[in-house]
RODO-2510 file (C-alpha; in nm, 4 decimals, decimal comma):
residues 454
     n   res          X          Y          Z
     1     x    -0,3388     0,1179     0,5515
     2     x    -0,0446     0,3185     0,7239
     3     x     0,1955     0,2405     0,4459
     4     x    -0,0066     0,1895     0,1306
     5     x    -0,2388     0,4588     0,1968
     6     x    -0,2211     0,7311     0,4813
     7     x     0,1577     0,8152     0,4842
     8     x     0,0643     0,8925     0,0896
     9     x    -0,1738     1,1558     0,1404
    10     x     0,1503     1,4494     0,2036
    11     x     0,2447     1,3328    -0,1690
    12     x    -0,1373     1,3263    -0,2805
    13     x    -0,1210     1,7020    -0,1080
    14     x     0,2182     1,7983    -0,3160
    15     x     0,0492     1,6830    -0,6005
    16     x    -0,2761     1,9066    -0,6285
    17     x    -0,1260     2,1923    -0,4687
    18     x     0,1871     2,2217    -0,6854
    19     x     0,0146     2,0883    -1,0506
    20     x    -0,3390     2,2282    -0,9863
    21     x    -0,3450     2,5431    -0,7605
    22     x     0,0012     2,6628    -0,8346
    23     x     0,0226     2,5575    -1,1815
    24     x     0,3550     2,5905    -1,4184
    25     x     0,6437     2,8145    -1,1783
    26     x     0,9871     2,8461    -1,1688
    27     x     1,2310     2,5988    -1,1645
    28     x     1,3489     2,6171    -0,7861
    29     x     1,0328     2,4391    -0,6964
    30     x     1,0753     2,1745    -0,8861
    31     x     1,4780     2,1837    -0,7770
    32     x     1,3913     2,2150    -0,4529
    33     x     1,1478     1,9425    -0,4149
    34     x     1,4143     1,6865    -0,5802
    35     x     1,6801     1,7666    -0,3747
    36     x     1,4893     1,7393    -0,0453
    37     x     1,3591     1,3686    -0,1817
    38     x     1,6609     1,2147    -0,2985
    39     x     1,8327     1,3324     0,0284
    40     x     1,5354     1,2138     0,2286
    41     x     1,5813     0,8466     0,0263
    42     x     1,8937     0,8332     0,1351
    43     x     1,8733     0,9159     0,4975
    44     x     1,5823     0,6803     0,5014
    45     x     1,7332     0,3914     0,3513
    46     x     2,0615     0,4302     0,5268
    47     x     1,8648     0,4145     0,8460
    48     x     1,6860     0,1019     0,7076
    49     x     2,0051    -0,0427     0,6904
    50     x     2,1260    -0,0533     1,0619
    51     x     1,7776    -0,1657     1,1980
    52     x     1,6988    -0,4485     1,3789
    53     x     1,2972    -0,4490     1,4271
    54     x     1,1949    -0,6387     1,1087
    55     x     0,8925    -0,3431     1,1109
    56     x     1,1454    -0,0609     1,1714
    57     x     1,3626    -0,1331     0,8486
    58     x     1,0328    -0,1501     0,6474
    59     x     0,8705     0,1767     0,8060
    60     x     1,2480     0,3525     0,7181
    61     x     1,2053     0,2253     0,3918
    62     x     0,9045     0,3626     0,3666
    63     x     1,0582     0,7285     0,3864
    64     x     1,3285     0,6110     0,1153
    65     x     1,0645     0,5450    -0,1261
    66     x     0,8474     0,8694    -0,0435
    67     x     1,1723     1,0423    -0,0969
    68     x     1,1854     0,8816    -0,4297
    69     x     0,8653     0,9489    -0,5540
    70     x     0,9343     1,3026    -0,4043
    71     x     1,1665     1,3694    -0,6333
    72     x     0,9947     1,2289    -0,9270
    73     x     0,7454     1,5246    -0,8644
    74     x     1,0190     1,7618    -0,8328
    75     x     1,1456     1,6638    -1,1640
    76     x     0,8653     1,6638    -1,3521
    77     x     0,8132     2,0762    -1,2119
    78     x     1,0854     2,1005    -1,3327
    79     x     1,0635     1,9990    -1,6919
    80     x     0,7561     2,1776    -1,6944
    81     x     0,8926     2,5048    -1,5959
    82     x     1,1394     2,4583    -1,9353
    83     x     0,8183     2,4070    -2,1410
    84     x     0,8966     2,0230    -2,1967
    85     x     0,5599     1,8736    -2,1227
    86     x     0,6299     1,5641    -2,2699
    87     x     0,9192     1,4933    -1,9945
    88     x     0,7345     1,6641    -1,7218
    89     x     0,3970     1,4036    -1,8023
    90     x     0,6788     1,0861    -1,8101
    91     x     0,8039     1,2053    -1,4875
    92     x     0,4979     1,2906    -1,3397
    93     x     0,3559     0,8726    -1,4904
    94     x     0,6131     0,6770    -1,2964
    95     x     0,5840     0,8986    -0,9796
    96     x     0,2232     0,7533    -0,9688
    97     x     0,3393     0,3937    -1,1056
    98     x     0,5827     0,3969    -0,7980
    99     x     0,3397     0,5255    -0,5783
   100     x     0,1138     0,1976    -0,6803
   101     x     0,4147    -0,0411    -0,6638
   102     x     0,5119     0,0664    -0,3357
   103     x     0,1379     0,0100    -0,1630
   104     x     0,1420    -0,3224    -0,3136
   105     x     0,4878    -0,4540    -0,2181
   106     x     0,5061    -0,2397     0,1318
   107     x     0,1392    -0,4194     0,2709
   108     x     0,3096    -0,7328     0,1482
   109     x     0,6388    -0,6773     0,3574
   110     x     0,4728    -0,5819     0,6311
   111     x     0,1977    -0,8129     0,6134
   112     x     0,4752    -1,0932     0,5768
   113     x     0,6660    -0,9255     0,8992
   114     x     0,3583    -0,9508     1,0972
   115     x     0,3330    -1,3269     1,0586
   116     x     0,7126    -1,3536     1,1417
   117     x     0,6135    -1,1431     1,4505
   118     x     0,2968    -1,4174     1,5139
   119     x     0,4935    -1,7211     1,4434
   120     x     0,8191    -1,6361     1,5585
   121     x     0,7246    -1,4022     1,8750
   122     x     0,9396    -1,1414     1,7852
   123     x     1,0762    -0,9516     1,5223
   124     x     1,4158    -0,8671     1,5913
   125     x     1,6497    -1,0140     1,3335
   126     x     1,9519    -1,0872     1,6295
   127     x     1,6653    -1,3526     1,7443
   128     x     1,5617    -1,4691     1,3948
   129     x     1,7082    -1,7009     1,1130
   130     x     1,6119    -2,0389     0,9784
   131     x     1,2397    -1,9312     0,9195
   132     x     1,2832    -2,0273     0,5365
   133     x     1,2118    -2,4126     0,7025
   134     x     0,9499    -2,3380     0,9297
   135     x     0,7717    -2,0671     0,7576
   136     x     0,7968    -2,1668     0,4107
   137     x     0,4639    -1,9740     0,2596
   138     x     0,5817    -1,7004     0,4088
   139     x     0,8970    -1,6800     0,3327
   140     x     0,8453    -1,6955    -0,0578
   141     x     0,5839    -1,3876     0,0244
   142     x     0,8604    -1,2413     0,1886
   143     x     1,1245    -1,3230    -0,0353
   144     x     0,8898    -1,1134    -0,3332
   145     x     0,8152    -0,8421    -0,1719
   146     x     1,2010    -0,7526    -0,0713
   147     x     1,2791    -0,8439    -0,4364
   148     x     1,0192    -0,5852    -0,5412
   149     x     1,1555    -0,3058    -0,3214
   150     x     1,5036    -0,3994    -0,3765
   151     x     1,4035    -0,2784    -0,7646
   152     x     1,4593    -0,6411    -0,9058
   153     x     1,3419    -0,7743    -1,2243
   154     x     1,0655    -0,8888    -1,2481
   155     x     0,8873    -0,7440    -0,9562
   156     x     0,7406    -0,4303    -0,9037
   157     x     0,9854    -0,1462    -0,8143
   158     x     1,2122    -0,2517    -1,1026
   159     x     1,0273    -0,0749    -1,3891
   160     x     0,9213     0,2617    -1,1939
   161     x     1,2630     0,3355    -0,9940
   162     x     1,4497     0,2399    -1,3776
   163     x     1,2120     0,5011    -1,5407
   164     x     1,2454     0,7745    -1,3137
   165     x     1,6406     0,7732    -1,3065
   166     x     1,6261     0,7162    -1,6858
   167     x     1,3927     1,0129    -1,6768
   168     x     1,6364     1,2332    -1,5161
   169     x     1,9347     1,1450    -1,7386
   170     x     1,7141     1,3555    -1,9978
   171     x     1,8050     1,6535    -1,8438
   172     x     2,0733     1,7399    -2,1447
   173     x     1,7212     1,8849    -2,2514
   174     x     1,7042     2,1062    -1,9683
   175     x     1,8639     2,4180    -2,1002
   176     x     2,0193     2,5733    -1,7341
   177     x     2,3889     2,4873    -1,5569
   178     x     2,2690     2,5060    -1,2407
   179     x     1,9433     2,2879    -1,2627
   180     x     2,1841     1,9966    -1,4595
   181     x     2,3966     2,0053    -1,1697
   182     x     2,1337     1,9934    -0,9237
   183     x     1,9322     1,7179    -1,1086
   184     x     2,3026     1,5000    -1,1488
   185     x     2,3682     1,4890    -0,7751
   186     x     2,0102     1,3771    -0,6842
   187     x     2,0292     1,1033    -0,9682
   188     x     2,3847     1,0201    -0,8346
   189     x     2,2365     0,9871    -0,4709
   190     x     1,9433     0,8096    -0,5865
   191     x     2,1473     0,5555    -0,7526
   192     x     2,3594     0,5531    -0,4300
   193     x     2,0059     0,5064    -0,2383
   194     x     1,9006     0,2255    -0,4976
   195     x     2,2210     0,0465    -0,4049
   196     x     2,1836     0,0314    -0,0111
   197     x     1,8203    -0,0814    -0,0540
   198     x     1,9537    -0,4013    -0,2306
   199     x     2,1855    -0,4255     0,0442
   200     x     1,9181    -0,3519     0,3602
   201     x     1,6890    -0,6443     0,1625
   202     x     1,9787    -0,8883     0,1248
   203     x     2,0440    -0,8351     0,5092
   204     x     1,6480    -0,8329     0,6649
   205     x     1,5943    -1,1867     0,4210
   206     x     1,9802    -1,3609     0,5090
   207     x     1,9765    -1,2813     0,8563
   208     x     1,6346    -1,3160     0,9381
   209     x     1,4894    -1,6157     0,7049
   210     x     1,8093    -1,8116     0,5954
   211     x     2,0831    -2,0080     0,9017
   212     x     1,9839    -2,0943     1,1396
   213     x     1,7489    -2,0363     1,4266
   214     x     1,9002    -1,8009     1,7307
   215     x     1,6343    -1,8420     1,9599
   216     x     1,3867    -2,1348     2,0729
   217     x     1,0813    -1,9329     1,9998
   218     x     1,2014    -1,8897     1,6756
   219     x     1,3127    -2,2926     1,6653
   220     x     0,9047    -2,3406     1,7825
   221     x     0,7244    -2,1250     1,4846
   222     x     0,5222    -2,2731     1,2345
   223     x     0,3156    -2,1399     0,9760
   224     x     0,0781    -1,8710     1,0330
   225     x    -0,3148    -1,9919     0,9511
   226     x    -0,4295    -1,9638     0,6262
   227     x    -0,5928    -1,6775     0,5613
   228     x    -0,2749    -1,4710     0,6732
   229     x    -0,1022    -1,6952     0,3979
   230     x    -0,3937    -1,6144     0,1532
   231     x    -0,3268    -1,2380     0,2233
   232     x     0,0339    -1,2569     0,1625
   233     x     0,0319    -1,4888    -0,1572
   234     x    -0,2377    -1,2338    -0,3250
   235     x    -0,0054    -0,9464    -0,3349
   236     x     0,2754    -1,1170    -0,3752
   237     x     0,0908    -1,1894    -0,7531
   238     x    -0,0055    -0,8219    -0,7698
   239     x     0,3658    -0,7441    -0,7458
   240     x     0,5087    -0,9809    -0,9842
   241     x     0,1482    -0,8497    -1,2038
   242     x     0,2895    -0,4947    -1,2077
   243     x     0,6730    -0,6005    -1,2757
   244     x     0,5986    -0,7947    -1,5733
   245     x     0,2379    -0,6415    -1,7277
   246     x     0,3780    -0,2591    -1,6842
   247     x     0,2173    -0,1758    -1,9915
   248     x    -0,1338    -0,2334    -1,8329
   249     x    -0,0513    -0,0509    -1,5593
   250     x     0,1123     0,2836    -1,7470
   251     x    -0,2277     0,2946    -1,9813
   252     x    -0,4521     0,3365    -1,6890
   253     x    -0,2218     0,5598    -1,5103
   254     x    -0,1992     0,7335    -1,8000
   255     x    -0,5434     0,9068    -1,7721
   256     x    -0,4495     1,0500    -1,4013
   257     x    -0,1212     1,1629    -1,5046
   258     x    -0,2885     1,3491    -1,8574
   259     x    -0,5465     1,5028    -1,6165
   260     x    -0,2806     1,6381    -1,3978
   261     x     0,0234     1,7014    -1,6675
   262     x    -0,2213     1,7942    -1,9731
   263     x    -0,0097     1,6036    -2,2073
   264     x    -0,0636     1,2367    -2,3073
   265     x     0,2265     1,0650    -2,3285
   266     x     0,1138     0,6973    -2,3304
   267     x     0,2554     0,6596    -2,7245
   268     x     0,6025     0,7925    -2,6123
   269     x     0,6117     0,5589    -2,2769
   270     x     0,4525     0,2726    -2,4314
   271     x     0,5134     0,2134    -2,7923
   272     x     0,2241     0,2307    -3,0524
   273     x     0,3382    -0,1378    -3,1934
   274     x     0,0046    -0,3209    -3,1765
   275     x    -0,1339    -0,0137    -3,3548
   276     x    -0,0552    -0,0545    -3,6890
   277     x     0,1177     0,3092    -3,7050
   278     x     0,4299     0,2567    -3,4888
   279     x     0,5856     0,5336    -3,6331
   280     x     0,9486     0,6311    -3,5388
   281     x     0,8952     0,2902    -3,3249
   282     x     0,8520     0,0603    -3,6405
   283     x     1,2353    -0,1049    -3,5481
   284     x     1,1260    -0,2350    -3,2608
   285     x     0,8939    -0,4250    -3,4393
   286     x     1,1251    -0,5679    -3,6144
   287     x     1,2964    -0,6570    -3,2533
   288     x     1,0103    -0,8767    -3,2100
   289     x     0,8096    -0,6023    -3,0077
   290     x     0,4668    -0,6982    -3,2261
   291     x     0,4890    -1,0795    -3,1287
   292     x     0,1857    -1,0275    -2,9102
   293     x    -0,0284    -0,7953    -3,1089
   294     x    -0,4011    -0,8388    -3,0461
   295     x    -0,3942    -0,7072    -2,6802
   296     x    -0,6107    -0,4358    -2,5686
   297     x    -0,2921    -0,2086    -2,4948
   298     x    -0,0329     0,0029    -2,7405
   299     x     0,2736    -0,2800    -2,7119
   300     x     0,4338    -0,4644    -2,4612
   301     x     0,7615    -0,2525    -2,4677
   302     x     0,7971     0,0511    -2,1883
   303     x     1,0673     0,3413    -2,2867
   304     x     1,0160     0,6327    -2,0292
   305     x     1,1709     0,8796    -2,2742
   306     x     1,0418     1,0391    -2,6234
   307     x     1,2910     0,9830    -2,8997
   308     x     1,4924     0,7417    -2,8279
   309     x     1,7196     0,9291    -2,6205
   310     x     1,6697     0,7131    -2,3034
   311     x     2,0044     0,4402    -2,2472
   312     x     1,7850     0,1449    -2,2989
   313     x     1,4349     0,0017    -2,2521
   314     x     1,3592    -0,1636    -1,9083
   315     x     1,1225    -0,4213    -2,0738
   316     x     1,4240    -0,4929    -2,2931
   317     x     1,6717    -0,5110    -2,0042
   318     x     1,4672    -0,7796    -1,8450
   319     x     1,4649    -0,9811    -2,1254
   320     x     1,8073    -1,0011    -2,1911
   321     x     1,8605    -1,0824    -1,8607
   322     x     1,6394    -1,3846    -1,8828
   323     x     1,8400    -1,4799    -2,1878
   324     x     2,1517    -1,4631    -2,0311
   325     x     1,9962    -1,6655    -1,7331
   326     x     1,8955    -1,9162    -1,9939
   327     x     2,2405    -1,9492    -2,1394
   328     x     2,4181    -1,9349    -1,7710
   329     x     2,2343    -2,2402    -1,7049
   330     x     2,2377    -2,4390    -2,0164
   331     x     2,6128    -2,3673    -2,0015
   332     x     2,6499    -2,5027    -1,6679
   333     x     2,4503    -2,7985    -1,7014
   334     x     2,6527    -2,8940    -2,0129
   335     x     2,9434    -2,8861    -1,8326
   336     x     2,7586    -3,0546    -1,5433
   337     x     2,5117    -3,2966    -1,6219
   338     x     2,1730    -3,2593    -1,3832
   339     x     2,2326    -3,6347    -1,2399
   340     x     2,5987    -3,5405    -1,1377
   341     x     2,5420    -3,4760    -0,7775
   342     x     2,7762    -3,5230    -0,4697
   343     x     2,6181    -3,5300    -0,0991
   344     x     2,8680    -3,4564     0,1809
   345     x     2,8953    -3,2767     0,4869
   346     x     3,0044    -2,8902     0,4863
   347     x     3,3642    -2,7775     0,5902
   348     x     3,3475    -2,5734     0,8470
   349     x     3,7315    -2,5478     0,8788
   350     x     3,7741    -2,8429     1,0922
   351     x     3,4458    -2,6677     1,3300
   352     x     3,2861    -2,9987     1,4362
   353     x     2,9139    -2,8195     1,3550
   354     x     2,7850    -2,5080     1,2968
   355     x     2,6004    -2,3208     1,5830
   356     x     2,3606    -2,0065     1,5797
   357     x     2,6483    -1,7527     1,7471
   358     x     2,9154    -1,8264     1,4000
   359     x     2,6511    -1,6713     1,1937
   360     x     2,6760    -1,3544     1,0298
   361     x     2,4500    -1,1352     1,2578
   362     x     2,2549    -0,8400     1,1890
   363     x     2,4711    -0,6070     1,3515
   364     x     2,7806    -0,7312     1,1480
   365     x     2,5843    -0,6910     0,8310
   366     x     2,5346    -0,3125     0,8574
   367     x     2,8289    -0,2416     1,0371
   368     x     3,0479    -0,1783     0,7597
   369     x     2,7872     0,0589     0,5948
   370     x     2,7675     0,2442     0,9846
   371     x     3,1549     0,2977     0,9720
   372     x     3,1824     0,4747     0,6644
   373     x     2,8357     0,7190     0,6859
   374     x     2,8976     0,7851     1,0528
   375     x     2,8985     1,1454     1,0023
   376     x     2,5862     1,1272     0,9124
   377     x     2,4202     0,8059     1,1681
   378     x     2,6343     0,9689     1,4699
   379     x     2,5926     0,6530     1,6879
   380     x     2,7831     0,5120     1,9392
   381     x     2,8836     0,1412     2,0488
   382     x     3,0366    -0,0001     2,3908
   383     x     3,1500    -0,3059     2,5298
   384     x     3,0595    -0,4202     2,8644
   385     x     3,1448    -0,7440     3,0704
   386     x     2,9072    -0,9519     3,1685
   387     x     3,1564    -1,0780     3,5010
   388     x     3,4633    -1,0463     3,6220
   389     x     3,6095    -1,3840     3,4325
   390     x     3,4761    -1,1768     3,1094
   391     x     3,7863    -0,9740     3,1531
   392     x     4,0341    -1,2150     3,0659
   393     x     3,8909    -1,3695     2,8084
   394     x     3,6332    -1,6708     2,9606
   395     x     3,3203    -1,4775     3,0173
   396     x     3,0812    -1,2687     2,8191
   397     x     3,0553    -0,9821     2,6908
   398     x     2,7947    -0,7506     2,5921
   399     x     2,7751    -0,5092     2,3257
   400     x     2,5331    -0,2295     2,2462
   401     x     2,5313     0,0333     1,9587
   402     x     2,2971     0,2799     1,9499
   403     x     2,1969     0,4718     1,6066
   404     x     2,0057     0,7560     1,7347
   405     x     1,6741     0,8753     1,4528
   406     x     1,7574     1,1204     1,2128
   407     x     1,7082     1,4605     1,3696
   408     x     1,6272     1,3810     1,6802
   409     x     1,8575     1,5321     1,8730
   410     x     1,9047     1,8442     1,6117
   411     x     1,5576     1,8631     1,6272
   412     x     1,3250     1,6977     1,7291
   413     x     1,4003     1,7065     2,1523
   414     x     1,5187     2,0994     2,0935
   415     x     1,1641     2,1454     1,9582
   416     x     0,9568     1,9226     2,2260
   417     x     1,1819     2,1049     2,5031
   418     x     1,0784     2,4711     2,3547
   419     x     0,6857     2,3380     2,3686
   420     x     0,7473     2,2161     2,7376
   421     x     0,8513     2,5388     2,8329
   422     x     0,5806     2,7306     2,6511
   423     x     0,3882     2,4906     2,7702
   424     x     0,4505     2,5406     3,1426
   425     x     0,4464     2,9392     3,1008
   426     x     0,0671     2,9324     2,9548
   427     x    -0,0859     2,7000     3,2191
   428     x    -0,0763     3,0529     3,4124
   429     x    -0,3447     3,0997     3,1949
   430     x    -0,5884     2,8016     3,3338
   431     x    -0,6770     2,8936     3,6025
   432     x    -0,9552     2,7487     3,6554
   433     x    -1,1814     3,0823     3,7383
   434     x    -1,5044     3,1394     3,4871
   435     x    -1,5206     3,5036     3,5503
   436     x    -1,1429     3,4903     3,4253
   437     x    -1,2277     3,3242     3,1160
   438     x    -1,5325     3,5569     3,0604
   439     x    -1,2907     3,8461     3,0918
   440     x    -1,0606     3,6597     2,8213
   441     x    -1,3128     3,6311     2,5683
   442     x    -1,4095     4,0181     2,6492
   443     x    -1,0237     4,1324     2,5700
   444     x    -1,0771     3,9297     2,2543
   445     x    -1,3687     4,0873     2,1150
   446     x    -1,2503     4,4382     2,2186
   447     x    -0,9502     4,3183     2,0023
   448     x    -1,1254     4,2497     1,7050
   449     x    -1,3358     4,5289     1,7226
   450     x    -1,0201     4,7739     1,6828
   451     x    -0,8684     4,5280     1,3888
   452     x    -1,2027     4,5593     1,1876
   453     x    -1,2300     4,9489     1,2701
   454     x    -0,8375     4,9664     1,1438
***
């Protein structure tokens, strides 16, 4: 509920107020509301990254994919404000289509990190690894959803984060310096931001599913009942539903975004092939983008731009990468028949066996990524011994990093300080006395009196 629907309602809020209250404005709205989401993406994901509560890189992520659907909005203001409705609706479409994909794949991740936290007894990946054994239902759920948020074919995420930066590489039709400039930096960042969520994925599903176990609670879990395995498996369909039936899901959110836009775009986004009339679209029929006419929908092929002008179709992108899968692996196998199998122990460079402290942890993951934007994380690390023999070299020795929230200490403790103060120099105020408050509400009403007589 906190993810899929409540943490929406500030976009819901954007939405009416800036398409049906304020209606078409200038462009600086529109600029304005791009540039704050792509940089809030970014922060968001980059905090993601460093995390290590499995529920604290999800609830970071969250904020990188508000920030992206943020500046979806802000781009299709924008387009409006240059009179291209047509761009503005597209924008406006795969805003909402994220908005979906993200409730569907964000219950599912934290759904999955729930039974991690019920099997497992905690959720801190340092503790995790080698749940893929032990928690096998859910960690296929779990393996889904991170696909989908990572923006992998053929899960949801993929098509709507693909169609809103193809979206903005139409801005050669926006006819202002300043606003291309503005609108290439936030795609720039956004690809930047697309990149690191791949990465923060990667890390949450290596470290915490895949090794082996670092702690004996973890060595313990087993499967979570049923039902939480039911809950899981459903929308882990519904995500691989929206990745690979988009077309379904961009004609039904095309009456929303009409209703809010005022131009239908679902012939421009979703090729009239099954129609009969495709149009400037007829080529792709020859592309084999009829073979399933008959279904209740326009085609089967999405392209998120009028005219052609987009790089390339997502629906076609997939497909080619299946192909190429296909021929990966028939060229392998001809090379290496499917019976030619060796079984031997893994070198470990003469390590007798493997044990939970030579994995790759967590912290070393993301440290790399905490070195190079530590301008912007401002943390800090120490080392510590854990006895005197850790000194030279036969003890342990503990180390702890700290990567402080964004803005708190710009913001957030300056601000709760102020409201302490404040605070302390109005409880004068309470006192406690009922002919005091009486006398308050007199002042008041004399107050008003003199305002309305003004």
């Amino acid at each position: 509920m906190m993810s899929a629907v409540i943490v929406k309602l500030g976009l819901y809020g954007i939405l009416r107020f800036c398409v049906d209250i304020l209606g078409p404005g200038p462009a600086w709205w529109g600029l304005f509301l791009l540039a704050l989401g792509a940089a809030t993406a970014f922060v968001g994901i980059l905090h993601a990254l460093v995390q290590q509560d499995l529920k604290r890189i999800l609830a970071y992520s969250t904020i990188e994919n508000v920030g992206i659907i943020l500046a979806a909005i802000g781009m299709s203001l924008i387009f409006r404000a240059f009179n291209l409705g047509a761009l503005a609706s597209i924008a406006g479409l795969f805003a909402l289509y994220h908005l979906l994909n993200h409730a569907v794949y964000k219950g599912l991740l934290f759904l999955g990190a729930g039974s991690v936290d019920y099997a497992a007894r905690t959720r801190r990946l340092e503790l995790l690894g080698g749940l893929v054994k032990r928690l096998p239902w859910t960690s296929a759920c779990f393996l889904v959803g991170a696909l989908a948020i990572a923006a992998i074919p053929p899960f949801a995420g993929y098509i709507s984060e693909w169609a809103i930066l193809e979206t903005m590489l139409q801005s050669f039709a926006v006819q202002d310096t300043v606003a291309k400039l503005v609108i290439a930096a936030a795609g720039a960042l956004l690809a930047l931001t697309a990149a690191l969520a791949a990465v923060t994925f990667v890390r949450a599903y290596g470290v915490g599913f895949l090794a082996q176990p670092r702690s004996e609670s973890v060595n313990a879990a087993r499967e979570v009942p049923a039902t939480m395995r039911l809950a899981m498996a459903f929308l882990a369909v519904v995500s691989l539903v929206l990745g690979t039936l988009p077309a379904f899901v961009v004609t039904g959110l095309n009456r929303t975004s009409t209703a809010l836009w005022g131009t239908n775009v679902l012939d421009q986004v979703v090729p009239p092939l099954f129609t009969g009339h495709p149009g400037p679209y007829a080529p792709l029929v020859g592309l084999g983008g009829g073979v399933f006419a008959g279904l209740p929908v326009n085609g089967l092929v999405i392209i998120p731009a009028p005219g052609f002008s987009t790089i390339n179709s997502p629906t076609y992108l997939v497909v080619w990468g299946l192909l190429l899968l296909i021929v990966l692996v028939v060229v392998v196998r001809s090379i290496r028949p499917w019976g030619a199998r060796t079984r031997g122990p893994v070198w470990a460079g003469g390590i007798p066996r493997f044990t939970p402290r030579m994995q790759y942890g967590g912290l070393a993951y993301s440290n790399p990524a905490r070195i190079i934007f530590n301008g912007l994380y401002r943390s800090s690390s120490a080392f510590q011994a854990a006895s005197p023999s850790s000194r030279h070299g036969s003890g342990d020795i503990d180390y702890r990093q700290e990567v402080p929230p964004p803005l708190e200490r710009e913001l957030y403790r300056p601000l709760l300080q102020a409201l302490d103060f404040v605070g302390d120099k109005v409880k004068a105020i309470q006192s406690g006395n009922v002919n005091q408050y009486v006398l308050y509400i007199f002042a008041i009403v004399i107050v008003t009196l003199v305002i309305r007589a003004v």
